[in-house]
BAKE-125992 format. One record per atom (N, C-alpha, C): x, y, z; atom name; residue number from 1. Coordinates in nm, 3 decimals. Layout:
# BAKE-125992
X Y Z CA NUM
...
END
This chain:
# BAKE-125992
-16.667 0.678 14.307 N 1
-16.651 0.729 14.444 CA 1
-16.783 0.720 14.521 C 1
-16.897 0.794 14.460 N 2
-17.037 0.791 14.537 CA 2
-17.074 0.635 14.568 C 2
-17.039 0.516 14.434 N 3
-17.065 0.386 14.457 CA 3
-17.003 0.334 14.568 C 3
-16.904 0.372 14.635 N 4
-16.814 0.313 14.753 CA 4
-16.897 0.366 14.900 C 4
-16.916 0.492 14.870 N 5
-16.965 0.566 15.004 CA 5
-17.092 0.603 15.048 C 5
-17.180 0.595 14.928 N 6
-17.324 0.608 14.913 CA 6
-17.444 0.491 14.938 C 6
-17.351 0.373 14.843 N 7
-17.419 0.258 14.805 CA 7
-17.484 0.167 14.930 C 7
-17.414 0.200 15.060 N 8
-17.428 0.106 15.159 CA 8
-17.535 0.196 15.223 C 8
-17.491 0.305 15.249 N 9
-17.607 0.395 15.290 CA 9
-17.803 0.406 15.226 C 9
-17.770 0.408 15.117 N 10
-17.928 0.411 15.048 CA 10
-17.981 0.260 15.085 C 10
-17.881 0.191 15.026 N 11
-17.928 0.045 15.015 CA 11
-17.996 0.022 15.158 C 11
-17.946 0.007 15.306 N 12
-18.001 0.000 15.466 CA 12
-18.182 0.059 15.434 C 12
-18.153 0.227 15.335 N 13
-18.270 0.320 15.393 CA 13
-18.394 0.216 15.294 C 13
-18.380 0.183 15.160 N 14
-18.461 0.159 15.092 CA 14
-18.503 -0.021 15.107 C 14
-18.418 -0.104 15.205 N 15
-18.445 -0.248 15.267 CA 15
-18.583 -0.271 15.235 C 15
-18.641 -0.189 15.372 N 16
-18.783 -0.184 15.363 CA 16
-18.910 -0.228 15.295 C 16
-18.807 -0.146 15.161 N 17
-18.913 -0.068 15.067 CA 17
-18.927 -0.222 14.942 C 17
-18.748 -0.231 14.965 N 18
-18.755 -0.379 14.896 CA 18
-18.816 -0.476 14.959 C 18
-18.827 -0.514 15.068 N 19
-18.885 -0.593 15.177 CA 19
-19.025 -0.606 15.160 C 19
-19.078 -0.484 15.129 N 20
-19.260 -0.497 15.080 CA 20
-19.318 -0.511 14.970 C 20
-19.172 -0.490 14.876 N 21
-19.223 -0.518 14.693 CA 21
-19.274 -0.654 14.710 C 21
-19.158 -0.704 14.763 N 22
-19.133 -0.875 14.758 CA 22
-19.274 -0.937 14.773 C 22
-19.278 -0.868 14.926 N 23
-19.412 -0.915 14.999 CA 23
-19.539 -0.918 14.881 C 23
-19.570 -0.847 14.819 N 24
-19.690 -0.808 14.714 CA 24
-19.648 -0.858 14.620 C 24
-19.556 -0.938 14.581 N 25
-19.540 -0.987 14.478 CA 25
-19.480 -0.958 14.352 C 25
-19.400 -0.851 14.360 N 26
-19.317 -0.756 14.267 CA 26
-19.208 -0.805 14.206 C 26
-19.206 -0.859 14.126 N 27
-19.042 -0.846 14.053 CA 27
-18.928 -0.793 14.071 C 27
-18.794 -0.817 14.091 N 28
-18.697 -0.708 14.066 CA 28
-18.668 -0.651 13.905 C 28
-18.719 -0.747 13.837 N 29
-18.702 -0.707 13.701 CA 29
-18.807 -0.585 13.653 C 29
-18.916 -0.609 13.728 N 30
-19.029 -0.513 13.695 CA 30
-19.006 -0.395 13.712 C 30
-18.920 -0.369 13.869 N 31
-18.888 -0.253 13.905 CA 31
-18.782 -0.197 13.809 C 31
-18.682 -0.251 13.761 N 32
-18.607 -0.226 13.730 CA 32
-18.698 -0.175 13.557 C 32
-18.788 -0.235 13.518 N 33
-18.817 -0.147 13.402 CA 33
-18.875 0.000 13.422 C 33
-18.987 -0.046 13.541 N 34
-19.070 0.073 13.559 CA 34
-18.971 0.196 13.619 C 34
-18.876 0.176 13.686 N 35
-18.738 0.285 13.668 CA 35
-18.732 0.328 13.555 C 35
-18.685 0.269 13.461 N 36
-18.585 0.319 13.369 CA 36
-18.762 0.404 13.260 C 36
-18.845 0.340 13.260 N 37
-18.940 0.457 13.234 CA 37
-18.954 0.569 13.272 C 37
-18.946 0.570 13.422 N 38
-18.939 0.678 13.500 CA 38
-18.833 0.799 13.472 C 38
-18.736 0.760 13.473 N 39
-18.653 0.868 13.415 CA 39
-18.669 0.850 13.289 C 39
-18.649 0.811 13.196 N 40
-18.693 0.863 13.046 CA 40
-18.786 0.948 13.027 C 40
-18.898 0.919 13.119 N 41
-19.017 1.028 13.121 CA 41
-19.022 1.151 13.178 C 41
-18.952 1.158 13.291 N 42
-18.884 1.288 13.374 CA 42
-18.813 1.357 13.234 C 42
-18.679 1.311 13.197 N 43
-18.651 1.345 13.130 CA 43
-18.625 1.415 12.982 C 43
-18.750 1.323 12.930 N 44
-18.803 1.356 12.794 CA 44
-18.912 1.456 12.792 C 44
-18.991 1.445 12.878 N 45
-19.134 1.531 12.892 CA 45
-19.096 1.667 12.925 C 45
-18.981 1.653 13.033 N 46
-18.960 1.803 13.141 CA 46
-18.876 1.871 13.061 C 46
-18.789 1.823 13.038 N 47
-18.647 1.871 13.038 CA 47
-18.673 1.976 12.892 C 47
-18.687 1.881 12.763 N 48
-18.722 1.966 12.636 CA 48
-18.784 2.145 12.718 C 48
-18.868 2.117 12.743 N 49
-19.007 2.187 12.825 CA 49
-18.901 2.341 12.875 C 49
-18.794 2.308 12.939 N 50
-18.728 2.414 13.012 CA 50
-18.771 2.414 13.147 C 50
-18.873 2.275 13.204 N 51
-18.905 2.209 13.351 CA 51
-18.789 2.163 13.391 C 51
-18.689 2.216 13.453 N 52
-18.545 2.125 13.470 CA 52
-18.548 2.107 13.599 C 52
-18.613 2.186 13.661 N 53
-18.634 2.142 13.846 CA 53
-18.762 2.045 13.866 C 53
-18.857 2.052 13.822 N 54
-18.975 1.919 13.811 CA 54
-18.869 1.777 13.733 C 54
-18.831 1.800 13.589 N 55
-18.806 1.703 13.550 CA 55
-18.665 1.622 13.667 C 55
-18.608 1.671 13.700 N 56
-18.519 1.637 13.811 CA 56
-18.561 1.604 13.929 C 56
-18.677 1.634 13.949 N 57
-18.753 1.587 14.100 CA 57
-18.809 1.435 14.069 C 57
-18.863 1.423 13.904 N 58
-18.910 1.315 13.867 CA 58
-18.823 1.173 13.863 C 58
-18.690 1.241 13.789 N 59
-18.604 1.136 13.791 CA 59
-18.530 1.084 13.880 C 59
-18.519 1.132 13.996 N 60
-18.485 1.181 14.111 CA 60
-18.555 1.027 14.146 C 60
-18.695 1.021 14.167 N 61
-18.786 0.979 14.243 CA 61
-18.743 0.831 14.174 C 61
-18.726 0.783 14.032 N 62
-18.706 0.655 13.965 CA 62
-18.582 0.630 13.975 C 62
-18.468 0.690 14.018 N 63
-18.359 0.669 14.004 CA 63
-18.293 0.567 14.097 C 63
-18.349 0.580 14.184 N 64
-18.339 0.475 14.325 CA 64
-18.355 0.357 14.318 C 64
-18.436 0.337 14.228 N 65
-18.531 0.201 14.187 CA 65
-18.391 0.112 14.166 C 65
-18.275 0.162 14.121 N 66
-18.194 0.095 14.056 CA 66
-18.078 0.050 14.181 C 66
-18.142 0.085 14.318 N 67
-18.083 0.070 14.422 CA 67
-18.172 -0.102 14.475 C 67
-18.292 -0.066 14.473 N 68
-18.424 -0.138 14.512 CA 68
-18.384 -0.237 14.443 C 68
-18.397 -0.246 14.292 N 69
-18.385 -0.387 14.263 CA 69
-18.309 -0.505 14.286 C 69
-18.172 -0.417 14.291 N 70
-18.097 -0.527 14.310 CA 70
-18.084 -0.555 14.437 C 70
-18.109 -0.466 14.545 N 71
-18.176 -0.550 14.724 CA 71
-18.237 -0.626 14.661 C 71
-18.368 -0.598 14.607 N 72
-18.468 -0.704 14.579 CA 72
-18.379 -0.850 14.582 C 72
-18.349 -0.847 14.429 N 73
-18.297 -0.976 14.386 CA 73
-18.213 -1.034 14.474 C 73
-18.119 -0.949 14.546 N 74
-18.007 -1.064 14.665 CA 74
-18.123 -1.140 14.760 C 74
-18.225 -1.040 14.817 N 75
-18.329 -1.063 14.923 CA 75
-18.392 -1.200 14.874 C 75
-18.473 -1.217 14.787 N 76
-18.539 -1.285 14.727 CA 76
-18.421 -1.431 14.691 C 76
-18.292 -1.418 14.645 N 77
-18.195 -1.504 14.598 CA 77
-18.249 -1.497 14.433 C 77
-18.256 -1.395 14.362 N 78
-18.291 -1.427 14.224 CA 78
-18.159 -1.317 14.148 C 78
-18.066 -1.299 14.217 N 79
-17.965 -1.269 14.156 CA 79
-17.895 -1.343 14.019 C 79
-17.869 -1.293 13.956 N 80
-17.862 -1.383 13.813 CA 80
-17.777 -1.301 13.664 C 80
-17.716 -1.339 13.529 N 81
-17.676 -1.276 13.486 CA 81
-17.758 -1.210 13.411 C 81
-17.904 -1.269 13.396 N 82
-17.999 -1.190 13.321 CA 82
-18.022 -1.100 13.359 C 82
-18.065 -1.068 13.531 N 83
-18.141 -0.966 13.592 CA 83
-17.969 -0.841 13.603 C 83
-17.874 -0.887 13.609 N 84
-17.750 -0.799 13.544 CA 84
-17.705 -0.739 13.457 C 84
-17.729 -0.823 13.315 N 85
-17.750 -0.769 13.192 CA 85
-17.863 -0.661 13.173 C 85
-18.030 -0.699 13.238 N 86
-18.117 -0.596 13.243 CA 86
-18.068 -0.499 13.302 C 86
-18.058 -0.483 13.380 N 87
-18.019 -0.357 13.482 CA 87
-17.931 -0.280 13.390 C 87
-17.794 -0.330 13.373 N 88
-17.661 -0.268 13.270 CA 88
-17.759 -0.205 13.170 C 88
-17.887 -0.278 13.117 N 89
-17.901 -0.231 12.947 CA 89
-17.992 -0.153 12.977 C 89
-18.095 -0.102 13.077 N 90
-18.178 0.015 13.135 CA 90
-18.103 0.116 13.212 C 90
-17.979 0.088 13.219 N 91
-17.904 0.207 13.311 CA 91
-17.852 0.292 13.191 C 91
-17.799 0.214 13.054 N 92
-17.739 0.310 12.956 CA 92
-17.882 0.356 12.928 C 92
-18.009 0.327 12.885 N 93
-18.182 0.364 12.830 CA 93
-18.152 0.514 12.915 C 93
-18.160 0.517 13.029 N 94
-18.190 0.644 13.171 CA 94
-18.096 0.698 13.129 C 94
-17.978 0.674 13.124 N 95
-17.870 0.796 13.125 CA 95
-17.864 0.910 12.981 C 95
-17.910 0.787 12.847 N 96
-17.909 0.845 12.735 CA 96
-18.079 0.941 12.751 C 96
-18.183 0.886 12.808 N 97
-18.273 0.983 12.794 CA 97
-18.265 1.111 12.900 C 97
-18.150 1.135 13.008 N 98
-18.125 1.258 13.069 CA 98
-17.988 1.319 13.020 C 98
-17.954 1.278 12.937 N 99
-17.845 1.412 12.885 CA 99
-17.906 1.426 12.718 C 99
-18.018 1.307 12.662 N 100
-18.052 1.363 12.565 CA 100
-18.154 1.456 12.582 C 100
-18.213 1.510 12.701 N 101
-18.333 1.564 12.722 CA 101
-18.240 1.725 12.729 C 101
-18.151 1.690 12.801 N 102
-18.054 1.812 12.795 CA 102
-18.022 1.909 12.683 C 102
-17.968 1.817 12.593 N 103
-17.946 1.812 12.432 CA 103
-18.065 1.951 12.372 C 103
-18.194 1.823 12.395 N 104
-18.335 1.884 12.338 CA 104
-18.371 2.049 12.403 C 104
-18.301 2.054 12.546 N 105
-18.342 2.161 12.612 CA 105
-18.232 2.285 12.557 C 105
-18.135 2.254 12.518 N 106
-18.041 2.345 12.459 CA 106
-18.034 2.378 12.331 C 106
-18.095 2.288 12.262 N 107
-18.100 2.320 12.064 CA 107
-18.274 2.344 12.094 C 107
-18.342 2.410 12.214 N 108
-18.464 2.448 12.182 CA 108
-18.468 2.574 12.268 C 108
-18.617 2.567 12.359 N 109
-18.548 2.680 12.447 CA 109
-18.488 2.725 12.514 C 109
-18.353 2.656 12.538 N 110
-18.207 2.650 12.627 CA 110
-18.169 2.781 12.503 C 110
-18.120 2.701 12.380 N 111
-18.079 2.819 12.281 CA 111
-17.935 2.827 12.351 C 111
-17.881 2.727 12.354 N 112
-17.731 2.691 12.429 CA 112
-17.635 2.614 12.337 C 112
-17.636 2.670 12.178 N 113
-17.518 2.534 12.151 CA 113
-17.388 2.509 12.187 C 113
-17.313 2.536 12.278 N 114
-17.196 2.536 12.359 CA 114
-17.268 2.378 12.442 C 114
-17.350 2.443 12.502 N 115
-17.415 2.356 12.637 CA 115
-17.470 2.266 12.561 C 115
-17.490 2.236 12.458 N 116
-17.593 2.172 12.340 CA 116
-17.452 2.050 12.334 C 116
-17.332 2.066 12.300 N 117
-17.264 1.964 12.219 CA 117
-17.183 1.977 12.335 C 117
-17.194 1.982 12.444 N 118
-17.130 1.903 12.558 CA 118
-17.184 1.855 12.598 C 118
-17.291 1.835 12.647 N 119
-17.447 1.728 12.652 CA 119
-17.405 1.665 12.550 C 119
-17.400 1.649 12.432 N 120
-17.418 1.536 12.381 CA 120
-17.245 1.449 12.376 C 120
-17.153 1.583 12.395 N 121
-16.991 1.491 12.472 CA 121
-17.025 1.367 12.571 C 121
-17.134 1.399 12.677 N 122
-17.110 1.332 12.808 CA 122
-17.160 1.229 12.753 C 122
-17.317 1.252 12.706 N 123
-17.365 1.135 12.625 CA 123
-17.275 0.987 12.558 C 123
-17.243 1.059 12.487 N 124
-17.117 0.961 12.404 CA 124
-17.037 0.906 12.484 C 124
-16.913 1.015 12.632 N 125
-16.826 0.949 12.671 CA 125
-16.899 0.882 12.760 C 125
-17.004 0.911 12.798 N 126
-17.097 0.810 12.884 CA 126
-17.077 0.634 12.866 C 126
-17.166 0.641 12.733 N 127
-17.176 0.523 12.677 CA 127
-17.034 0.437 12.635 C 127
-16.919 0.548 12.601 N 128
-16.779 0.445 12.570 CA 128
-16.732 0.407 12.706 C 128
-16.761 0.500 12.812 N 129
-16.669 0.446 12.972 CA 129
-16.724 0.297 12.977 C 129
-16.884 0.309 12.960 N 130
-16.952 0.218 13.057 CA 130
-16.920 0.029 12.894 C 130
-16.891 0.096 12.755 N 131
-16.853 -0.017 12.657 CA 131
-16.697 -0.097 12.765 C 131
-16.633 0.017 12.725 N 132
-16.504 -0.023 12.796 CA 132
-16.466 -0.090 12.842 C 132
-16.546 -0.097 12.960 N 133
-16.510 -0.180 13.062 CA 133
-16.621 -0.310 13.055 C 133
-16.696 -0.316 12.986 N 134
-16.734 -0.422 12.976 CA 134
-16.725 -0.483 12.854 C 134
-16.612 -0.434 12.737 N 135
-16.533 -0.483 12.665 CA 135
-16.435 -0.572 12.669 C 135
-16.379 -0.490 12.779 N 136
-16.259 -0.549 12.873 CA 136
-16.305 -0.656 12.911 C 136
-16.427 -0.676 13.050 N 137
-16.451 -0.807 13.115 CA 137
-16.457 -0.956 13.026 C 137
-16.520 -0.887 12.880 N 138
-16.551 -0.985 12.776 CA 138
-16.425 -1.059 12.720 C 138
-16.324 -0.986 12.728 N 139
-16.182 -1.008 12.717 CA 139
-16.112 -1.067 12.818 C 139
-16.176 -1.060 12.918 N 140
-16.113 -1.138 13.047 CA 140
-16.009 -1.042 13.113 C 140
-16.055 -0.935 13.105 N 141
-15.938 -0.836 13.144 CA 141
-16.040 -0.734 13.263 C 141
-15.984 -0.671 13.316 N 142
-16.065 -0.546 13.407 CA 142
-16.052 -0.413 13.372 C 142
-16.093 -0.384 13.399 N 143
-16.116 -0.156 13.392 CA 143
-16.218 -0.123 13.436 C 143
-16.157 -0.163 13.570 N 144
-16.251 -0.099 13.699 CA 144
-16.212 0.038 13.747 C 144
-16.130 0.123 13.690 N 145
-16.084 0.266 13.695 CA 145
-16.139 0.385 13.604 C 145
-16.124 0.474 13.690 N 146
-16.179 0.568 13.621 CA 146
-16.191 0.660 13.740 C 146
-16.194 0.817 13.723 N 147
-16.214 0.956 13.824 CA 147
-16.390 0.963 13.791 C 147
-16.445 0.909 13.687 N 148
-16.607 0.963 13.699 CA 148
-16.679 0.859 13.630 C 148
-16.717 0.791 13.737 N 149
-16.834 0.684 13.750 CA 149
-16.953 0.684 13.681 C 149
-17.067 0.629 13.687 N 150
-17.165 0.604 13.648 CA 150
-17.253 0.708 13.739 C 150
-17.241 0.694 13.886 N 151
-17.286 0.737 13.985 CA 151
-17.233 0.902 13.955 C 151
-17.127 0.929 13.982 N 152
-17.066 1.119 14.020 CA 152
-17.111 1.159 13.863 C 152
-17.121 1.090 13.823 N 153
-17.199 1.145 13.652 CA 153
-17.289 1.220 13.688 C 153
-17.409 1.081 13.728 N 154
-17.535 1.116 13.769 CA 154
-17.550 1.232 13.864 C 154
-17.520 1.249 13.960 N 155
-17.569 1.269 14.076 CA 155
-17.514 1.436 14.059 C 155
-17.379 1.466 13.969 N 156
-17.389 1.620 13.924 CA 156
-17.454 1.687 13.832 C 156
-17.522 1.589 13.704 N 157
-17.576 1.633 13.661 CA 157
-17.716 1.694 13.705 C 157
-17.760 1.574 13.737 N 158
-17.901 1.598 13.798 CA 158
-17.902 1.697 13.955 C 158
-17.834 1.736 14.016 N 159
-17.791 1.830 14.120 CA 159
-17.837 1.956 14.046 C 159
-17.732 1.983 13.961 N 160
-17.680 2.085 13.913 CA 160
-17.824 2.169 13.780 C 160
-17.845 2.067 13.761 N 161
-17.988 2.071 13.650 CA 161
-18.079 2.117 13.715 C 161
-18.140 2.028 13.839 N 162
-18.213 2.119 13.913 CA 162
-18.234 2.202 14.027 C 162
-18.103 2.259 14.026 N 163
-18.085 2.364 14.086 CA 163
-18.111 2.495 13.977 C 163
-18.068 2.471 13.856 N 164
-18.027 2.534 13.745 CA 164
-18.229 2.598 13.748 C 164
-18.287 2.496 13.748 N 165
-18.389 2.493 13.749 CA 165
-18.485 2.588 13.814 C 165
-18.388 2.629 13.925 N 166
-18.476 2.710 14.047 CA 166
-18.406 2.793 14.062 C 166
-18.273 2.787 14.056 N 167
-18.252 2.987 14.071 CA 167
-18.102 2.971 14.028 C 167
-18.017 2.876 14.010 N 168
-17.878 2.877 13.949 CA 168
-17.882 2.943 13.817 C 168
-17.788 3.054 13.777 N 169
-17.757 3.054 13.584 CA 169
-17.777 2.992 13.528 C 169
-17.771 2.968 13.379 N 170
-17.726 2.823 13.310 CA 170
-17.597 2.808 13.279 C 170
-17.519 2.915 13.315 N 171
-17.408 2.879 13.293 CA 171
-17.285 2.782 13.386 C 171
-17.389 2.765 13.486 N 172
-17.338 2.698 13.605 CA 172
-17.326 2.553 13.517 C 172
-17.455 2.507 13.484 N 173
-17.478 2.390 13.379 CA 173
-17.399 2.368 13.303 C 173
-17.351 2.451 13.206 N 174
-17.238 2.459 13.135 CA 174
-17.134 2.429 13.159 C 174
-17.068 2.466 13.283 N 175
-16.953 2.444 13.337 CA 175
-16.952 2.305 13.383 C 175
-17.057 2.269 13.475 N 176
-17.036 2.124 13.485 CA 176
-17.064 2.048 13.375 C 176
-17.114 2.044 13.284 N 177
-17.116 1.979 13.152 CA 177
-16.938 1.967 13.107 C 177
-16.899 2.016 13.123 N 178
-16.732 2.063 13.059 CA 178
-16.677 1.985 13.129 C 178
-16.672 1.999 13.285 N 179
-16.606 1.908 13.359 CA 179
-16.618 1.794 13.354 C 179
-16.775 1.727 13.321 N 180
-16.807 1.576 13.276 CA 180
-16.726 1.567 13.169 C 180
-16.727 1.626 13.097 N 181
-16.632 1.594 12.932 CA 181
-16.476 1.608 12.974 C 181
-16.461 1.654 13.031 N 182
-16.328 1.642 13.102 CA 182
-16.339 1.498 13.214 C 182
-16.358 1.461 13.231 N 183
-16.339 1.362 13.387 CA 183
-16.383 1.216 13.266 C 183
-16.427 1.277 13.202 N 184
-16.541 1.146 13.097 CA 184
-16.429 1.073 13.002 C 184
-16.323 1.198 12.942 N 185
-16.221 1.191 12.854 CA 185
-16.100 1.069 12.933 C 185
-16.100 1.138 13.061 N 186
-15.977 1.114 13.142 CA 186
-15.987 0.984 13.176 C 186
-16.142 0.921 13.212 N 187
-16.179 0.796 13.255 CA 187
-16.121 0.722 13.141 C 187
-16.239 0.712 13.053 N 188
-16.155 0.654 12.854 CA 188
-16.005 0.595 12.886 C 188
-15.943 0.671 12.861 N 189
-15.756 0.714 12.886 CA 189
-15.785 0.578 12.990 C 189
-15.760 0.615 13.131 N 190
-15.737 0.578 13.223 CA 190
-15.813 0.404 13.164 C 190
-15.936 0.374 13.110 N 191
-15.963 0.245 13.086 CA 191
-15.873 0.189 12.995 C 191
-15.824 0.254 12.890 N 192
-15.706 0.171 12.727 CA 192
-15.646 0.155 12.794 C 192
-15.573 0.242 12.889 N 193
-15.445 0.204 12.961 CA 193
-15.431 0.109 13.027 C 193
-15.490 0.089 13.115 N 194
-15.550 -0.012 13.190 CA 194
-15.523 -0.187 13.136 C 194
-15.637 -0.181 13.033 N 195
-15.630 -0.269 12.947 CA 195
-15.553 -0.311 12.859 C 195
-15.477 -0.159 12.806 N 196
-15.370 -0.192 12.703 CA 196
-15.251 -0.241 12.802 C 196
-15.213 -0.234 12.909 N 197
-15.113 -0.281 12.986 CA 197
-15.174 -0.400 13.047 C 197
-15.253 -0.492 13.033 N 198
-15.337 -0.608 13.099 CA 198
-15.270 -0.664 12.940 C 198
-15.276 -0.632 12.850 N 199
-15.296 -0.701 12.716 CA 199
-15.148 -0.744 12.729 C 199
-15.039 -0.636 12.701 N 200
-14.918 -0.606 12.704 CA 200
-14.803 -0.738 12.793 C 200
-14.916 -0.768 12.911 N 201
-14.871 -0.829 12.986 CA 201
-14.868 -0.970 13.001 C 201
-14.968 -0.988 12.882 N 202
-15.044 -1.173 12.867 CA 202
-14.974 -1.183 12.769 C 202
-14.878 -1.086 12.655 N 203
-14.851 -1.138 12.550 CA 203
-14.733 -1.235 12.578 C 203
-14.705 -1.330 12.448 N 204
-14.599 -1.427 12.476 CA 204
-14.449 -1.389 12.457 C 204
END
């Protein structure tokens, strides 16, 4: 959903920003690593820590990058399946080091194992939504469906984290953790199906 309604919006604000990498000589691939550091490091450093409003300001700040690059690359014409594959294989790197930082913050001084092994639910259904469907493509099939994206993942967790951070409960955290594992489950479903009726339909 956020990818439909968001994507056009950031992309206009951050042109610019791609517009002057270029100029200096920047990579889109570069950016796209020095991102995915960026949040790993937000994530890993802060989060353990019980910093959940810094570490969220941090990742916050690298997360964009993943907007930037790929302006970059259309801008430039270096669009390609490599610089696609990179991106795909640093977007699962970021996502696994902010719900594993989560993880770390709940089996330490979170002291949350409820909140502990739903963090590591999202984790997991994270990584099968995003196999899925590019299981599927490999198959020549689609599963472009799903209620919770890559994006409404993101963008509640990290909301909700650092808010959690500055004056929310943690049980607020909790709750949206549940709902990811819920929306995360439903996506799954919604991809076999998908596919298992794409399959169903080619047979002879």
């Amino acid at each position: 959903m956020l990818n439909r309604y968001a994507r056009a919006f950031f992309t206009a604000i951050f042109t610019p920003i791609a517009r002057v990498l270029l100029r200096l000589g920047v990579s889109p691939d570069a950016v796209t690593l020095v991102g995915t550091l960026g949040v790993c490091a937000g994530a890993l450093a802060f989060y353990p820590r019980g910093e959940l409003w810094w570490g969220t300001i941090v990742i916050t700040c690298f997360v964009f990058t993943d907007l930037i690059d790929g302006t970059m690359a259309r801008m430039s014409g270096r669009t390609s399946s490599w610089g696609a594959f990179l991106d795909s294989t640093m977007d699962r790197l970021g996502d696994g080091a902010v719900f594993g930082g989560l993880i770390l913050y709940f089996t330490g001084v979170g002291d949350d194992d409820l909140s502990a092994v739903l963090a590591l639910a999202c984790l997991v259904l994270g990584f099968v939504t995003s196999y899925s469907k590019a299981r599927a493509e490999g198959l020549g099939m689609t599963a472009d469906v799903g209620i919770a994206e890559r994006a409404d993942r993101l963008v509640a967790v990290l909301v909700t984290t650092g808010f959690v951070g500055l004056f929310l409960p943690t049980w607020v955290l909790t709750v949206v953790l549940a709902l990811l594992v819920v929306a995360g489950v439903i996506t799954v479903a919604q991809r076999i199906l998908t596919v298992r009726q794409q399959a169903r339909a080619g047979m002879p």
